[in-house]
C-alpha positions as CSV (number, residue, x, y, z in Angstrom):
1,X,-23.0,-11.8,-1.5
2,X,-23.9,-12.4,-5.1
3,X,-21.8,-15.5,-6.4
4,X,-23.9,-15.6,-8.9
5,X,-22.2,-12.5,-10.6
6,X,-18.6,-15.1,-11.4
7,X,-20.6,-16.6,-14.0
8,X,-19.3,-15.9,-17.3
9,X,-16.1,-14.4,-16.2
10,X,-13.6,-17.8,-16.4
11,X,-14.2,-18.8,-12.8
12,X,-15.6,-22.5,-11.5
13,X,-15.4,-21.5,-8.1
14,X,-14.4,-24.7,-6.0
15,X,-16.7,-26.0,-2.7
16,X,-17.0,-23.8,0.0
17,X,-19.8,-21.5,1.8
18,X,-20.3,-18.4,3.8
19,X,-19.1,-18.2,7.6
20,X,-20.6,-16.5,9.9
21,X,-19.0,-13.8,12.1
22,X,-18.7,-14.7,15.4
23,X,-18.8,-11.1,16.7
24,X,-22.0,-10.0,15.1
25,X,-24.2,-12.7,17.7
26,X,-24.6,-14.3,13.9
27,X,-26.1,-11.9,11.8
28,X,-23.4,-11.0,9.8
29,X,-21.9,-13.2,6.8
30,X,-19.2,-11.0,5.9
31,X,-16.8,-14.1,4.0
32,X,-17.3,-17.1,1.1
33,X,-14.4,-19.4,2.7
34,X,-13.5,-22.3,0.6
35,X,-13.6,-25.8,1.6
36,X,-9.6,-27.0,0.4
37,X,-6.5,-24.8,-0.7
38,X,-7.6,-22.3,-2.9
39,X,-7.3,-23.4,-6.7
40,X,-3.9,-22.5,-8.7
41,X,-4.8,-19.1,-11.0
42,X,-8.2,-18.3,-9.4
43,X,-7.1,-15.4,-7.6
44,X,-6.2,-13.6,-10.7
45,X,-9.2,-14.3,-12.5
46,X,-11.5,-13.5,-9.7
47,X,-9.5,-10.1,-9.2
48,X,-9.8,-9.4,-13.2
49,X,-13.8,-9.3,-12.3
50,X,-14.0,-7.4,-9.5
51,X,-14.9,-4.1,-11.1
52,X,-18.1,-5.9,-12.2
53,X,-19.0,-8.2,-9.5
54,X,-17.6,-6.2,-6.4
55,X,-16.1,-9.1,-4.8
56,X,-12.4,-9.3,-3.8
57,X,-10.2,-12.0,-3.5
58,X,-7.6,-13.2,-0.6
59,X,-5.8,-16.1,0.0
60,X,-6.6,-17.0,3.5
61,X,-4.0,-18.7,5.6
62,X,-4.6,-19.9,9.3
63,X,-3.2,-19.6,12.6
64,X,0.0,-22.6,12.3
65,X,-0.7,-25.7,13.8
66,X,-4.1,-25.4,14.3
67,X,-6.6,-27.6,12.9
68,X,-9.4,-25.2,13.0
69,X,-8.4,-22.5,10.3
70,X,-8.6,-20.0,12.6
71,X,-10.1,-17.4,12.8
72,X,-11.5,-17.5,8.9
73,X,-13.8,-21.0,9.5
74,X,-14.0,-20.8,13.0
75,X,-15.8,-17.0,12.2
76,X,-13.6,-15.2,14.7
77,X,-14.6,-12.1,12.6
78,X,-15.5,-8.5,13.8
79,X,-17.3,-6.5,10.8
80,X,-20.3,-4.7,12.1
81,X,-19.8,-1.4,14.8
82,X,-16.8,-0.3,13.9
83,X,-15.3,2.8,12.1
84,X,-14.6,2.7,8.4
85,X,-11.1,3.2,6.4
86,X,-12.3,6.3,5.4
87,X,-12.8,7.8,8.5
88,X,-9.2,8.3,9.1
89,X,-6.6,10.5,7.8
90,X,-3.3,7.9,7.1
91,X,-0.7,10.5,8.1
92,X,-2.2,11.2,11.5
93,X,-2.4,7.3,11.8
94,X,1.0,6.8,11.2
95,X,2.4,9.5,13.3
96,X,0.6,8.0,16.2
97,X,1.6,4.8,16.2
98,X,5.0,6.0,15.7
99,X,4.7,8.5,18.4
100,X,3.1,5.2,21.1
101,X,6.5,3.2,19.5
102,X,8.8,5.9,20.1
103,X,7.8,6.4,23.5
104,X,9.2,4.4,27.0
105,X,6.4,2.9,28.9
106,X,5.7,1.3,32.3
107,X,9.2,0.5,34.3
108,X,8.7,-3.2,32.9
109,X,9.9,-1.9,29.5
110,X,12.3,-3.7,28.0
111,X,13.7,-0.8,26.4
112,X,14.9,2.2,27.6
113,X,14.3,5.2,25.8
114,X,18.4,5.6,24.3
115,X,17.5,1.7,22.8
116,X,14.0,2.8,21.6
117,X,15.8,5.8,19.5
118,X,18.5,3.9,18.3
119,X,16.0,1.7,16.5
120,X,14.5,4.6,15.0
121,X,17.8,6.3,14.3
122,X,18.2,8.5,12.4
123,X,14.7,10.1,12.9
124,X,14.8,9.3,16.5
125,X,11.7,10.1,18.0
126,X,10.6,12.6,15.8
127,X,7.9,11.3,13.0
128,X,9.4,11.8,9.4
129,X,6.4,11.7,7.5
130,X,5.6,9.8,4.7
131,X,7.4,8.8,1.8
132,X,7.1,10.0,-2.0
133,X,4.6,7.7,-3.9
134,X,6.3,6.3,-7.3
135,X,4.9,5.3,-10.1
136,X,4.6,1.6,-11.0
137,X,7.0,-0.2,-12.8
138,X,4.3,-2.9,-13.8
139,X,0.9,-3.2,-13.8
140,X,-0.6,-3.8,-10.1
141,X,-2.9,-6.1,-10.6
142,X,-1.1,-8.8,-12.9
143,X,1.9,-8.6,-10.1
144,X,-0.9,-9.6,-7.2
145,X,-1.9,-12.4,-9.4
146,X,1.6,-13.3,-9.5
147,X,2.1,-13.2,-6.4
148,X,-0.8,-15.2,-5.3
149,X,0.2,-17.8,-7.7
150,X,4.1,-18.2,-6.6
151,X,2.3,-18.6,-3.0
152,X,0.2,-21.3,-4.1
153,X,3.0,-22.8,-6.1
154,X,5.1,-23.0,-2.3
155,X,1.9,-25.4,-1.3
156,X,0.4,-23.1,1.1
157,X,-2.7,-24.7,2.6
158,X,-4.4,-20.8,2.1
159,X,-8.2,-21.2,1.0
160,X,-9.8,-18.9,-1.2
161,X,-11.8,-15.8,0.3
162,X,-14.4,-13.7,-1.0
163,X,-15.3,-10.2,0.6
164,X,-17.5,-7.8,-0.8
165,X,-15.3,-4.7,-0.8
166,X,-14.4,-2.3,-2.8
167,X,-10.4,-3.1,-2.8
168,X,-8.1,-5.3,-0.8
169,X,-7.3,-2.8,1.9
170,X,-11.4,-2.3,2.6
171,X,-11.7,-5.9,2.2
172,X,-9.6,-6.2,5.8
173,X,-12.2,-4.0,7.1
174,X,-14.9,-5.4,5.6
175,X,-14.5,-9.0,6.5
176,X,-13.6,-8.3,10.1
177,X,-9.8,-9.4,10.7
178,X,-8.5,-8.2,13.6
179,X,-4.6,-9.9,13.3
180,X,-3.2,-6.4,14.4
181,X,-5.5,-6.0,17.8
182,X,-2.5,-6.0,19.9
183,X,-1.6,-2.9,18.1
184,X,-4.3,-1.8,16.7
185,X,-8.0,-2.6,17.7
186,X,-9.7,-0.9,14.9
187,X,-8.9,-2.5,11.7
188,X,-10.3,0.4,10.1
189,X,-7.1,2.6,10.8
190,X,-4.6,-0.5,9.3
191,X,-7.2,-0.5,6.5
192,X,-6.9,3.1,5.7
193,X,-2.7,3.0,5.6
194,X,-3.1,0.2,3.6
195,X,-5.5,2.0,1.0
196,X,-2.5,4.7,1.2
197,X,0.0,2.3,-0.6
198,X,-2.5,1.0,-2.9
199,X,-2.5,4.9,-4.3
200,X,1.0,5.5,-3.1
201,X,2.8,2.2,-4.2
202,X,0.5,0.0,-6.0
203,X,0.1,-2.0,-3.3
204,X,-2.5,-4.6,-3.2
205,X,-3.3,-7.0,-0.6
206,X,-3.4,-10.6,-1.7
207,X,-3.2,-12.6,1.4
208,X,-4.2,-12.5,4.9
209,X,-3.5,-15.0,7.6
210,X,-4.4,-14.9,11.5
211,X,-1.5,-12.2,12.5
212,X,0.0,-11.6,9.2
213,X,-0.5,-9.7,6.0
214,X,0.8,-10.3,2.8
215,X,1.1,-7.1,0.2
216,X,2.0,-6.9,-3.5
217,X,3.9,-4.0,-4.7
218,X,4.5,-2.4,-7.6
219,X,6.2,0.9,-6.8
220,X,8.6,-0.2,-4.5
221,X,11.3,2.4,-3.2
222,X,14.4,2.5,-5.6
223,X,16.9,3.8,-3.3
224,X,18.4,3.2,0.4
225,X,16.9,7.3,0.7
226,X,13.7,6.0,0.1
227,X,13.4,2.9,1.6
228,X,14.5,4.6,4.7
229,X,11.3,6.4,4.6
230,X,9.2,3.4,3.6
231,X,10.8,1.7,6.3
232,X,9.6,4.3,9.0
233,X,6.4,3.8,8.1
234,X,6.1,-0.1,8.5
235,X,7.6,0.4,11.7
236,X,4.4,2.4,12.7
237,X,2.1,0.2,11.0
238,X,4.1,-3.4,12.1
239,X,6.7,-2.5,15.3
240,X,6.8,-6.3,15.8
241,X,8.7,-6.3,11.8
242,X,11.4,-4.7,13.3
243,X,11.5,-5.6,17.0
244,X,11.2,-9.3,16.6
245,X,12.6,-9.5,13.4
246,X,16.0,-9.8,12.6
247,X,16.8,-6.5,11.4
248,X,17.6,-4.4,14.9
249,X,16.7,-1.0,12.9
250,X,15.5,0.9,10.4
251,X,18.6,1.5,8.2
252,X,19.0,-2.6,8.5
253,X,15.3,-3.2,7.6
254,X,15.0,-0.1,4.8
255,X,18.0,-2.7,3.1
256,X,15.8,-4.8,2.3
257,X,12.7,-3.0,0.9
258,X,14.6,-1.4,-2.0
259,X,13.1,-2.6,-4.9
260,X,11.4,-5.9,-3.4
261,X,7.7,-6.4,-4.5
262,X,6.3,-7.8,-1.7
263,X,6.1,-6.7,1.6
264,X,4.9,-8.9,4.5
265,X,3.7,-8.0,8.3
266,X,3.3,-10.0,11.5
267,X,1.6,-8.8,14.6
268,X,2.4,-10.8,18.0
């Protein structure tokens, strides 16, 4: 990882150093971690130099109540073996993961198949496909920043990251989170949904903690027809959004996506 390549561009990056992945039996470096909270206004000025120096931020936040920072400085990273985002087609991604959420498991489910298609009403079991992209209403980028900032501003104790990738999405590949593993083992398929909405939505991914996953966005859905939409597809990319959140379905959840610029997941 060339560090080297900030110099020049407005950025006095604070202490920190590389960690070593865990999962690679130490060969792989696939993260610069910083020592303390990650400095107010750094993001966006490290992000404004990516094109050149090929490195992309994210706020890193740690498992709660844990005085390790798991799993970024404890180096409970996977990055070496696995597929890559671009190995996999988004739509057939989504549609099995909805298809695995639609479905009634063993007899220990908790939910029988009428309360699994009311959740998913009114698609029901049958994948809707994805929404219509929109254009965005601001620039992508300078809404991240924003958003990175406001975070900071709440006194997050998030470090700064530094992944060599070639955009937030391939950066959750590249540095070898696995947050979603009791969902999804290969963060190479959340990575490729994820590069959707960047194309799709503007999305960009600003901050990544041990289960969660914070997204800017800046084509959100305008109207309760597409949110609806927008909101099936979180459902297969985050069932635990909707299941253990507080909205019981996807008309309640879709609610609240119209027109908010962040969206935010959590794996259990």
């Amino acid at each position: 990882m060339d560090l080297e390549s900030l110099r020049g561009e407005d950025v006095r990056l604070p202490a920190g150093g590389m960690v070593t992945a865990d999962g690679e039996g130490g060969a792989a470096r696939p993260l610069w971690l910083s020592d303390g909270p990650a400095p107010f206004g750094l993001w966006g000025r490290i992000r404004a130099a990516h094109a050149r120096t090929g490195l992309w931020p994210l706020l890193l936040e740690p498992l709660g109540g844990d005085g390790g920072f798991r799993p970024w400085a404890s180096g409970e990273l996977f990055s070496g073996g696995g597929s890559r985002p671009g190995d996999h087609d988004p739509e057939a991604v989504l549609a099995h993961w909805w298809e695995g959420c639609v479905s009634v498991g063993e007899e220990d489910d908790p939910l029988s198949a009428e309360e699994r298609l009311a959740v998913t009403a009114p698609y029901g079991a049958a994948w809707p496909g994805r929404a219509p992209g929109r254009a965005p209403a601001e620039d992508p980028d300078a809404l991240a920043a924003e958003h990175a900032d406001v975070l900071l501003s709440f006194g997050t104790d998030a470090r700064l990251g530094l992944v060599e990738a070639a955009s937030g999405a391939e950066a959750l590949a590249a540095v070898g989170w696995s947050g979603p593993a009791n969902h999804e083992g290969d963060t190479a398929r959340i990575a490729a949904v994820v590069a959707d909405w960047e194309r799709r939505f503007g999305a960009r991914v600003f901050a990544v903690g041990f289960d969660t996953l914070r997204l800017s966005v800046a084509a959100p859905p305008a109207t309760p027809e597409e949110a609806l939409r927008v909101a099936a597809e979180h459902f297969a990319f985050c069932p635990d959004n909707v299941w253990q959140g507080s909205l019981a379905d996807l008309a309640a959840y879709a609610g609240h996506l119209v027109g908010a610029d962040e969206w935010t997941f959590w794996w259990d």
